[in-house]
PyMOL Python script that loads the backbone (N, CA, C, O; Angstrom):
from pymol import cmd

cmd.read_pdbstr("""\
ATOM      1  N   UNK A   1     -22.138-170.905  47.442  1.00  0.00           N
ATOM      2  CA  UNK A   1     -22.548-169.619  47.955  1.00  0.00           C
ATOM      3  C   UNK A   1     -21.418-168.611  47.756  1.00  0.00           C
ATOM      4  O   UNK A   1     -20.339-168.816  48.311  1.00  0.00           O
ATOM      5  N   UNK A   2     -21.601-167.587  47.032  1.00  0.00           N
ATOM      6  CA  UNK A   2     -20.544-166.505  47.106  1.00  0.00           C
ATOM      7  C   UNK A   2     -21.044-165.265  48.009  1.00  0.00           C
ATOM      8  O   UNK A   2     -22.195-164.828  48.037  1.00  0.00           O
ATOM      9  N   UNK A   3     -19.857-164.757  48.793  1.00  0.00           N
ATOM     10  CA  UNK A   3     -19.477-163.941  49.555  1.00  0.00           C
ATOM     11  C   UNK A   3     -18.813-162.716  48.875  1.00  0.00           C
ATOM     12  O   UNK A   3     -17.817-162.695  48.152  1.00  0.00           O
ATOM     13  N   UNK A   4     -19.719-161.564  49.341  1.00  0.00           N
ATOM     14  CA  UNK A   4     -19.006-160.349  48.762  1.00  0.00           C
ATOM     15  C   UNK A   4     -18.817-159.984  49.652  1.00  0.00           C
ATOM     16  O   UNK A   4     -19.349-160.268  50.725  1.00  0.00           O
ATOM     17  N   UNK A   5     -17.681-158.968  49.329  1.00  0.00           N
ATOM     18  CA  UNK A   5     -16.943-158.376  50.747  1.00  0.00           C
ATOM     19  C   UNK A   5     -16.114-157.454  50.252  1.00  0.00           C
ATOM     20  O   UNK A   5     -15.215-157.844  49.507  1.00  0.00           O
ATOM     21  N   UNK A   6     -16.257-155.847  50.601  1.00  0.00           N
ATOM     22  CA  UNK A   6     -15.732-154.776  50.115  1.00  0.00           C
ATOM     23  C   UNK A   6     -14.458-154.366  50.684  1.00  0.00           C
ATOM     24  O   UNK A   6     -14.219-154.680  51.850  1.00  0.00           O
ATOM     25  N   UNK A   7     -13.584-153.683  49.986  1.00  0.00           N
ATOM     26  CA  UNK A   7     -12.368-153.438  50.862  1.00  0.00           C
ATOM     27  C   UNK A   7     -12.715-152.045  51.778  1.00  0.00           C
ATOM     28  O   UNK A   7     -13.702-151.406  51.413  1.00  0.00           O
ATOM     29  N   UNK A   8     -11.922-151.532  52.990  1.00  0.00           N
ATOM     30  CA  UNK A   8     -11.542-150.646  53.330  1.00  0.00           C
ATOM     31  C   UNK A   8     -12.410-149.598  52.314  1.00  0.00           C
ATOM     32  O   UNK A   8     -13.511-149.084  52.509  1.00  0.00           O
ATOM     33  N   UNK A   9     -11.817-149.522  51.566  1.00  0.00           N
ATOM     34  CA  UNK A   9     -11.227-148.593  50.609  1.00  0.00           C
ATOM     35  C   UNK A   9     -12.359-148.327  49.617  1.00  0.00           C
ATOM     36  O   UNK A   9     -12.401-147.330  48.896  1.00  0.00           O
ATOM     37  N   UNK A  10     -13.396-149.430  49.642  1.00  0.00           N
ATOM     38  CA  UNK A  10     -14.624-149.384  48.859  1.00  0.00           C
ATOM     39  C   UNK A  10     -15.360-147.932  49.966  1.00  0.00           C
ATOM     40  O   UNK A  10     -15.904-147.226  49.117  1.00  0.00           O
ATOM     41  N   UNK A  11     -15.505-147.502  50.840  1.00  0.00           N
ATOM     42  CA  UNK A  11     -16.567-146.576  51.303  1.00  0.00           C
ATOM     43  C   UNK A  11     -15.803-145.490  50.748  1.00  0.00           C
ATOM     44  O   UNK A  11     -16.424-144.662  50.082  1.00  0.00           O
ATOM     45  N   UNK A  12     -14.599-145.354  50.901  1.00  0.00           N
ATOM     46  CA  UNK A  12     -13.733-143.999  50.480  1.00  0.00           C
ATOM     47  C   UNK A  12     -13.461-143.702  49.079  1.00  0.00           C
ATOM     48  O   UNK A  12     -12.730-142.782  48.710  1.00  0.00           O
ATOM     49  N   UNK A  13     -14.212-144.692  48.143  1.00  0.00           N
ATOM     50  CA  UNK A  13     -13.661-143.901  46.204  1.00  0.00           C
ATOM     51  C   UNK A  13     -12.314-143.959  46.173  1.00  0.00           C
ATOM     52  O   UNK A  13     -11.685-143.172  45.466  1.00  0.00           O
ATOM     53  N   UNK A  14     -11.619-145.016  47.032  1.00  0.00           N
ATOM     54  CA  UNK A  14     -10.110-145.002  46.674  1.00  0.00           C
ATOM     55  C   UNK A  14      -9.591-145.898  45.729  1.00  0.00           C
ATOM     56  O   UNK A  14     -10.093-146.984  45.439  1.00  0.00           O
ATOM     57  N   UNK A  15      -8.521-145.389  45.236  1.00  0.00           N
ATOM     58  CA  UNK A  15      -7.911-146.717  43.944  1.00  0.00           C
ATOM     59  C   UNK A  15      -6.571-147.211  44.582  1.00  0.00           C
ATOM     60  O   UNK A  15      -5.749-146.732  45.363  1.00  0.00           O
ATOM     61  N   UNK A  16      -6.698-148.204  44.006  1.00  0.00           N
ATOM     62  CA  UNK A  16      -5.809-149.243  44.524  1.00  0.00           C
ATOM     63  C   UNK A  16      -4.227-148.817  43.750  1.00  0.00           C
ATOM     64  O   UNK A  16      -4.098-148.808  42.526  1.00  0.00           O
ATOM     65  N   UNK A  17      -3.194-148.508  44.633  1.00  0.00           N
ATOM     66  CA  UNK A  17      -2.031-148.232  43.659  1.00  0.00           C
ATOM     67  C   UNK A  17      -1.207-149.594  43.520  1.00  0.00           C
ATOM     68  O   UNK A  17      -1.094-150.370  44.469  1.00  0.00           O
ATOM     69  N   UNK A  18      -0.686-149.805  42.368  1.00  0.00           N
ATOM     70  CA  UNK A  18      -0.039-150.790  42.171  1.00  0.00           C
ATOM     71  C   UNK A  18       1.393-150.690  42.303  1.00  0.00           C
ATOM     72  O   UNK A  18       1.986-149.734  41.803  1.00  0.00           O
ATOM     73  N   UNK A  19       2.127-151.793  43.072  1.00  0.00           N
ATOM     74  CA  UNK A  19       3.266-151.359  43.648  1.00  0.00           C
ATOM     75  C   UNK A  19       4.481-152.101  42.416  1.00  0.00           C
ATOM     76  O   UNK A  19       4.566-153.091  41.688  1.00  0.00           O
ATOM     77  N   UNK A  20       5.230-150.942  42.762  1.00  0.00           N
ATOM     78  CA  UNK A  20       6.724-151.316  41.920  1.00  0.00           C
ATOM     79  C   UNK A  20       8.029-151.310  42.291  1.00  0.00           C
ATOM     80  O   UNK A  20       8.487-150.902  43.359  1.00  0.00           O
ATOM     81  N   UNK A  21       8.758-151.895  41.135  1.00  0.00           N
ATOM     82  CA  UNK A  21      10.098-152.451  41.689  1.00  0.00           C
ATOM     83  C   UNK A  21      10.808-151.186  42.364  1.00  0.00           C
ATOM     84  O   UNK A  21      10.489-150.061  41.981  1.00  0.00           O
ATOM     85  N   UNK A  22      11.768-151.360  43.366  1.00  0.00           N
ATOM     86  CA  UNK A  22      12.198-150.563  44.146  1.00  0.00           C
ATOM     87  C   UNK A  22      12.979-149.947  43.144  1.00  0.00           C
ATOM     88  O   UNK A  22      12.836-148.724  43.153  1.00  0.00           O
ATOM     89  N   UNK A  23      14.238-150.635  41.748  1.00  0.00           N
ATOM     90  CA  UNK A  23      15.295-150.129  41.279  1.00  0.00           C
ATOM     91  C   UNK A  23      15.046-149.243  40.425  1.00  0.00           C
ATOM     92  O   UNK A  23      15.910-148.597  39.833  1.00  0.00           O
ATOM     93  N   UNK A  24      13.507-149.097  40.241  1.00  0.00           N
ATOM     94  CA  UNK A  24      13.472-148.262  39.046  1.00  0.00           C
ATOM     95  C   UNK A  24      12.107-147.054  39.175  1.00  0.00           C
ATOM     96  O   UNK A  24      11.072-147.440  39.719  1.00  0.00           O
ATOM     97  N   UNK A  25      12.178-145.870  38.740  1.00  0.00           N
ATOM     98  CA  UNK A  25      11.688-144.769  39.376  1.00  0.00           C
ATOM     99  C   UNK A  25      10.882-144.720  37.719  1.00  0.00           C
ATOM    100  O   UNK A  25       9.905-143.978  37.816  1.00  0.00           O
ATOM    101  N   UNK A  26      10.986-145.154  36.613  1.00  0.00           N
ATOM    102  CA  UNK A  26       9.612-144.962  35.862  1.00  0.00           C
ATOM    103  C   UNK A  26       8.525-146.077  35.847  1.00  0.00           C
ATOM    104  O   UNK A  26       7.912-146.357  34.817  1.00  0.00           O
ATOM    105  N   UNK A  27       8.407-146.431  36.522  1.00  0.00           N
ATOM    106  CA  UNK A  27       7.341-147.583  37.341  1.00  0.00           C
ATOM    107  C   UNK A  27       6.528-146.680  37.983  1.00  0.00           C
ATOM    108  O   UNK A  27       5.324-146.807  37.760  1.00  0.00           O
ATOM    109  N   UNK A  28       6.986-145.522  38.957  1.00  0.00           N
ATOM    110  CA  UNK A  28       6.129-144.578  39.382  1.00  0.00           C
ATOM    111  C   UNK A  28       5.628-143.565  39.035  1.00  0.00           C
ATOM    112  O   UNK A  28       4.740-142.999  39.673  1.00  0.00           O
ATOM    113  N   UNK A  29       6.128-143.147  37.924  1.00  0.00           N
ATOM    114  CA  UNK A  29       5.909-141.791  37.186  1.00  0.00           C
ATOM    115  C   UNK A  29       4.742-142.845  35.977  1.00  0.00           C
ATOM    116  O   UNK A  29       4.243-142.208  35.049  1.00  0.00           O
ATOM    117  N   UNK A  30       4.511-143.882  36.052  1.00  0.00           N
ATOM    118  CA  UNK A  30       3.828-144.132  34.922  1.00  0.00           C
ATOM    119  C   UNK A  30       2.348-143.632  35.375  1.00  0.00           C
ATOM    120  O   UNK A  30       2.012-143.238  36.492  1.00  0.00           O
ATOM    121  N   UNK A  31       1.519-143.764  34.146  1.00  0.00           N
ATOM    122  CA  UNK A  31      -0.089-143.357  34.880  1.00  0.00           C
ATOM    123  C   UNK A  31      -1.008-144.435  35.540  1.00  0.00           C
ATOM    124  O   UNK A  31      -1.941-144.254  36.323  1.00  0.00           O
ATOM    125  N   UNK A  32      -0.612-145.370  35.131  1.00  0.00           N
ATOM    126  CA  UNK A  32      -1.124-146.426  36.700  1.00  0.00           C
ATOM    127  C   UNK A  32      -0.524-146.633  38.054  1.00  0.00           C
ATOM    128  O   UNK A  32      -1.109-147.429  38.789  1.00  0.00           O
ATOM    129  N   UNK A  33       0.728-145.944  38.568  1.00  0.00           N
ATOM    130  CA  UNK A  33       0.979-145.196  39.689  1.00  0.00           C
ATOM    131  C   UNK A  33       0.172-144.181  39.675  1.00  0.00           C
ATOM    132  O   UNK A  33      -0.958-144.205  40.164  1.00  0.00           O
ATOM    133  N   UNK A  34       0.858-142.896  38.931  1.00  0.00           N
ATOM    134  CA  UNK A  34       0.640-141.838  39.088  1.00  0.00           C
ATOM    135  C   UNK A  34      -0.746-141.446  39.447  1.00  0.00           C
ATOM    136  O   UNK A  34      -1.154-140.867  40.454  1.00  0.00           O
ATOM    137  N   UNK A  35      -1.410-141.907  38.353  1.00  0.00           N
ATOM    138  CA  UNK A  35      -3.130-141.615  38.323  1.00  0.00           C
ATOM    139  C   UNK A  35      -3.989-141.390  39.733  1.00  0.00           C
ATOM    140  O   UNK A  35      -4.587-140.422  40.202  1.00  0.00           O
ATOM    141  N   UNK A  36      -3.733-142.904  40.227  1.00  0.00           N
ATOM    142  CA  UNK A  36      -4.384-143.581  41.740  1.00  0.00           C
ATOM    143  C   UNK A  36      -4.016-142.722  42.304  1.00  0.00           C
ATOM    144  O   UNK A  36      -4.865-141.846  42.470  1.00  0.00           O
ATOM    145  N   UNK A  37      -2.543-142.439  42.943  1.00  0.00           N
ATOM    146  CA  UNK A  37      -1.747-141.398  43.553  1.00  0.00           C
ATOM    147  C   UNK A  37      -2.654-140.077  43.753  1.00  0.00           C
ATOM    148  O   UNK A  37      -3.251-139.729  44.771  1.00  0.00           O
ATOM    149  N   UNK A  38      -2.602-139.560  42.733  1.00  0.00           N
ATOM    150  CA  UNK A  38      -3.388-137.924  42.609  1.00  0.00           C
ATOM    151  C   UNK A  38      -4.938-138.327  42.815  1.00  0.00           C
ATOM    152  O   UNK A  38      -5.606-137.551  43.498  1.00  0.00           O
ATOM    153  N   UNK A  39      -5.529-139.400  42.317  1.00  0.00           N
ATOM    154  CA  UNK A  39      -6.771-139.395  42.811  1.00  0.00           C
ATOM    155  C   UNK A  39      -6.634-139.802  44.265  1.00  0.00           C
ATOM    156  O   UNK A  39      -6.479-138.701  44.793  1.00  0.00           O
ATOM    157  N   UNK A  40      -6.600-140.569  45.102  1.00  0.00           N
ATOM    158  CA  UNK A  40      -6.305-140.548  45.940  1.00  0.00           C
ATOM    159  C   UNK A  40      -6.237-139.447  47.224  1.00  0.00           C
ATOM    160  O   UNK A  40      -6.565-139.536  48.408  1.00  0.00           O
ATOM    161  N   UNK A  41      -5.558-138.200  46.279  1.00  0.00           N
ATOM    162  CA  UNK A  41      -5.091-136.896  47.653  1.00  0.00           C
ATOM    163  C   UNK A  41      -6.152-136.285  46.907  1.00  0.00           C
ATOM    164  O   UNK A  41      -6.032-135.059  46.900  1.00  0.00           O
ATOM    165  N   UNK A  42      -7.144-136.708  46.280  1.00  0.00           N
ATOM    166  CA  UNK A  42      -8.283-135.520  46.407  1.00  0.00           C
ATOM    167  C   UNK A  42      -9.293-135.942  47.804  1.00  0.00           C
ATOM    168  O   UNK A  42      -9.618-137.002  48.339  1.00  0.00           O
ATOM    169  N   UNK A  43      -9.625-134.212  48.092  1.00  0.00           N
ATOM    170  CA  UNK A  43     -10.721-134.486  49.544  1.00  0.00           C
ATOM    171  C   UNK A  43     -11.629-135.338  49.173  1.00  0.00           C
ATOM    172  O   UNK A  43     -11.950-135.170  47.997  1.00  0.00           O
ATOM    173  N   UNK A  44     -12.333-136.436  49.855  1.00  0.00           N
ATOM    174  CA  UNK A  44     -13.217-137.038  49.714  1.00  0.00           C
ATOM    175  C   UNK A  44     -14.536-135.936  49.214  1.00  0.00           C
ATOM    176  O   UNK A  44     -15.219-136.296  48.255  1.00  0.00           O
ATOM    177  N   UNK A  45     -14.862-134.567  49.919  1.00  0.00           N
ATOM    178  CA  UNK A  45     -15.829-134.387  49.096  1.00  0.00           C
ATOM    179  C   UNK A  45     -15.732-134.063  47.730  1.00  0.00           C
ATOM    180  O   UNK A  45     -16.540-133.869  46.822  1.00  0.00           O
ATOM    181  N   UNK A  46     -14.427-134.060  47.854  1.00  0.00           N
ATOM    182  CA  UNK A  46     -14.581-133.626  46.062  1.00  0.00           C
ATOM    183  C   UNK A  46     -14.940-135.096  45.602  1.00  0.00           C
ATOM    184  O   UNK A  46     -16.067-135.211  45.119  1.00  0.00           O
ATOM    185  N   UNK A  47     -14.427-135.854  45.648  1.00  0.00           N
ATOM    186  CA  UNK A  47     -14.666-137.104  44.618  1.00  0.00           C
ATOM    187  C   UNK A  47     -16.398-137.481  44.994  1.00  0.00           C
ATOM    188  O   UNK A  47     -16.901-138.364  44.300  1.00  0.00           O
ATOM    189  N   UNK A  48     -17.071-136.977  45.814  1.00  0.00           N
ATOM    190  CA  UNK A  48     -18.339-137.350  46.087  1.00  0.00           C
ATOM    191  C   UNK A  48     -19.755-137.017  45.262  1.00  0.00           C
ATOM    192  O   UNK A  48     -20.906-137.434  45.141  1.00  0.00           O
ATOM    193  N   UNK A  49     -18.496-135.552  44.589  1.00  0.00           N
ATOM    194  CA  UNK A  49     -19.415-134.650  43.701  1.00  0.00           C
ATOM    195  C   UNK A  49     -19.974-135.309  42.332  1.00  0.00           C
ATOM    196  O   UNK A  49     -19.156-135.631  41.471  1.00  0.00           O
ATOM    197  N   UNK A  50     -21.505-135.536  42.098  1.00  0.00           N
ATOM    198  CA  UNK A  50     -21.787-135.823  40.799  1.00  0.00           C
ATOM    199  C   UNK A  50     -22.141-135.078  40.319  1.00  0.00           C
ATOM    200  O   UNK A  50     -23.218-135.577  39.993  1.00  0.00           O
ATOM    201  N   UNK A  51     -22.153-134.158  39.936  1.00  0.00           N
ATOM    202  CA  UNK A  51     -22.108-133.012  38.990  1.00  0.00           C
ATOM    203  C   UNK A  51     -21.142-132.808  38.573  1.00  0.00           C
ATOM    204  O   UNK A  51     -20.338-132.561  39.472  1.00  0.00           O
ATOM    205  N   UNK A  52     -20.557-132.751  37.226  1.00  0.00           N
ATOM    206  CA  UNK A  52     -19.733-133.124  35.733  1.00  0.00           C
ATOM    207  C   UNK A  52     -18.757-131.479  36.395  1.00  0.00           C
ATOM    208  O   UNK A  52     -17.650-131.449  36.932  1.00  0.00           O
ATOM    209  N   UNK A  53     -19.672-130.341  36.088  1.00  0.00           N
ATOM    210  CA  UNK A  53     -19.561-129.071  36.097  1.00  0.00           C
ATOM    211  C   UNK A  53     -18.759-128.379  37.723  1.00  0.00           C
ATOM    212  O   UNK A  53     -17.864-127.559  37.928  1.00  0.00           O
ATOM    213  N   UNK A  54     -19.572-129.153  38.546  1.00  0.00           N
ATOM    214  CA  UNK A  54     -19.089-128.555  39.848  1.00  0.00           C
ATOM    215  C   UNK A  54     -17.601-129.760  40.377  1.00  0.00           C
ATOM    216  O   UNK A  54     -16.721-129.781  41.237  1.00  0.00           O
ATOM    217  N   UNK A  55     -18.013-130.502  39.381  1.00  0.00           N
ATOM    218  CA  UNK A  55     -16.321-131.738  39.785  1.00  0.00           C
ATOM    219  C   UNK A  55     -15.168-131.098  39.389  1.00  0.00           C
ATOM    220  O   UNK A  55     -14.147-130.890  40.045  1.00  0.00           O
ATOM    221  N   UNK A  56     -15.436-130.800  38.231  1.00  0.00           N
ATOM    222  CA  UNK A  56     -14.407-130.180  37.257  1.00  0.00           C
ATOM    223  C   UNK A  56     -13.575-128.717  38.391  1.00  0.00           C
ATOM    224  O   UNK A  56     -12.367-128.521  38.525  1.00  0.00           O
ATOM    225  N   UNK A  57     -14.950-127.767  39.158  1.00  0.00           N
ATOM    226  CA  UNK A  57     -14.621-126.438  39.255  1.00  0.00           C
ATOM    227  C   UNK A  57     -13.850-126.885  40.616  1.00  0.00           C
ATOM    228  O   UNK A  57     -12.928-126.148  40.969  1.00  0.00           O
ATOM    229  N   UNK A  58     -14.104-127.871  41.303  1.00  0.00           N
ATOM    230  CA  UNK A  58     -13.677-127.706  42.650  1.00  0.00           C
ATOM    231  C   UNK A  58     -12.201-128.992  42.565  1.00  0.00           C
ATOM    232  O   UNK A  58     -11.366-129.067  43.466  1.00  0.00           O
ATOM    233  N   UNK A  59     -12.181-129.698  41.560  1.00  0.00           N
ATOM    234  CA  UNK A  59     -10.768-130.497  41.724  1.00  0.00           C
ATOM    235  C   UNK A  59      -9.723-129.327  41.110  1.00  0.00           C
ATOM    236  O   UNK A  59      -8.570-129.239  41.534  1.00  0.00           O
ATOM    237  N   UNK A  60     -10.302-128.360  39.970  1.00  0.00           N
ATOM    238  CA  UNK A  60      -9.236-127.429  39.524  1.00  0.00           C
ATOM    239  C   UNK A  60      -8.915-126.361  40.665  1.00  0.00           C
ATOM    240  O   UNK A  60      -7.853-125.743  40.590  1.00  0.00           O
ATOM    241  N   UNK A  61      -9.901-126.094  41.845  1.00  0.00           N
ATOM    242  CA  UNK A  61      -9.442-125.530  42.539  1.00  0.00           C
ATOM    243  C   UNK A  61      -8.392-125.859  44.291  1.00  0.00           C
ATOM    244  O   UNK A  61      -7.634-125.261  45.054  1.00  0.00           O
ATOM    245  N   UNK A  62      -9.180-127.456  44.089  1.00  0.00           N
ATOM    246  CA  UNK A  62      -7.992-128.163  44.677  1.00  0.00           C
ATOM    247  C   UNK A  62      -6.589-127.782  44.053  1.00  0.00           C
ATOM    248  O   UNK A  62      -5.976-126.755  44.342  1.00  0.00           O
ATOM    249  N   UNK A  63      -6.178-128.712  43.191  1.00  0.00           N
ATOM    250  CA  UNK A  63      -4.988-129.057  42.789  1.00  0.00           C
ATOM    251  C   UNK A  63      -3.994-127.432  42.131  1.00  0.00           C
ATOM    252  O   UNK A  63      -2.850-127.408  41.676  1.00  0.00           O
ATOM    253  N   UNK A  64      -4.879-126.365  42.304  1.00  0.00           N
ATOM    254  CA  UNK A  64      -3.814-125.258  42.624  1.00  0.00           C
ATOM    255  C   UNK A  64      -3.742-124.798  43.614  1.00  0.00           C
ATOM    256  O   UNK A  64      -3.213-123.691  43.708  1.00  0.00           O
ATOM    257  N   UNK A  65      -4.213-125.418  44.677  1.00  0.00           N
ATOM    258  CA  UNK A  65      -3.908-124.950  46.439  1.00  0.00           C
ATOM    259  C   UNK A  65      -2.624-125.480  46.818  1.00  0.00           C
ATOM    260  O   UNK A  65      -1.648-124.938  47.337  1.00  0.00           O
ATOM    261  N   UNK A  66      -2.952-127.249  46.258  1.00  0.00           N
ATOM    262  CA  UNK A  66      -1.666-128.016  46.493  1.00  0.00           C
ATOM    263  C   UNK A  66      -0.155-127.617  45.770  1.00  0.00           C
ATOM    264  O   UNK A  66       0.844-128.293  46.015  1.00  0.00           O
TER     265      UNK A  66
END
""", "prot")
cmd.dss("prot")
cmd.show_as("cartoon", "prot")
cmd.util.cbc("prot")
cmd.orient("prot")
């Protein structure tokens, strides 16, 4: 019998960041940090949006507030 079982993180559209070595700082600047990271600090309604057109208008107007 298999058991599914969602994380946390499955209701919220969140990505999982992958963690790195403490000594070294391009581990975080890479785009599998980085990526998750910035998706992540978008408002949930933005990431809720399926419309291509209205995703586009309201994350570009996020990320010049921030």
């Amino acid at each position: 019998m298999v058991v599914v079982r969602h994380l946390c993180s499955f209701s919220y559209r969140t990505l999982a960041v992958p963690r790195t070595r403490i000594c070294t700082i391009f581990g975080d600047r890479s785009f599998a940090v980085a990526g998750p990271l910035v998706w992540n600090s978008v408002l949930d309604t933005i990431r809720e949006i399926t419309s291509n057109g209205q995703f586009m208008q309201h994350l570009k107007t996020h990320l010049f507030r921030t």
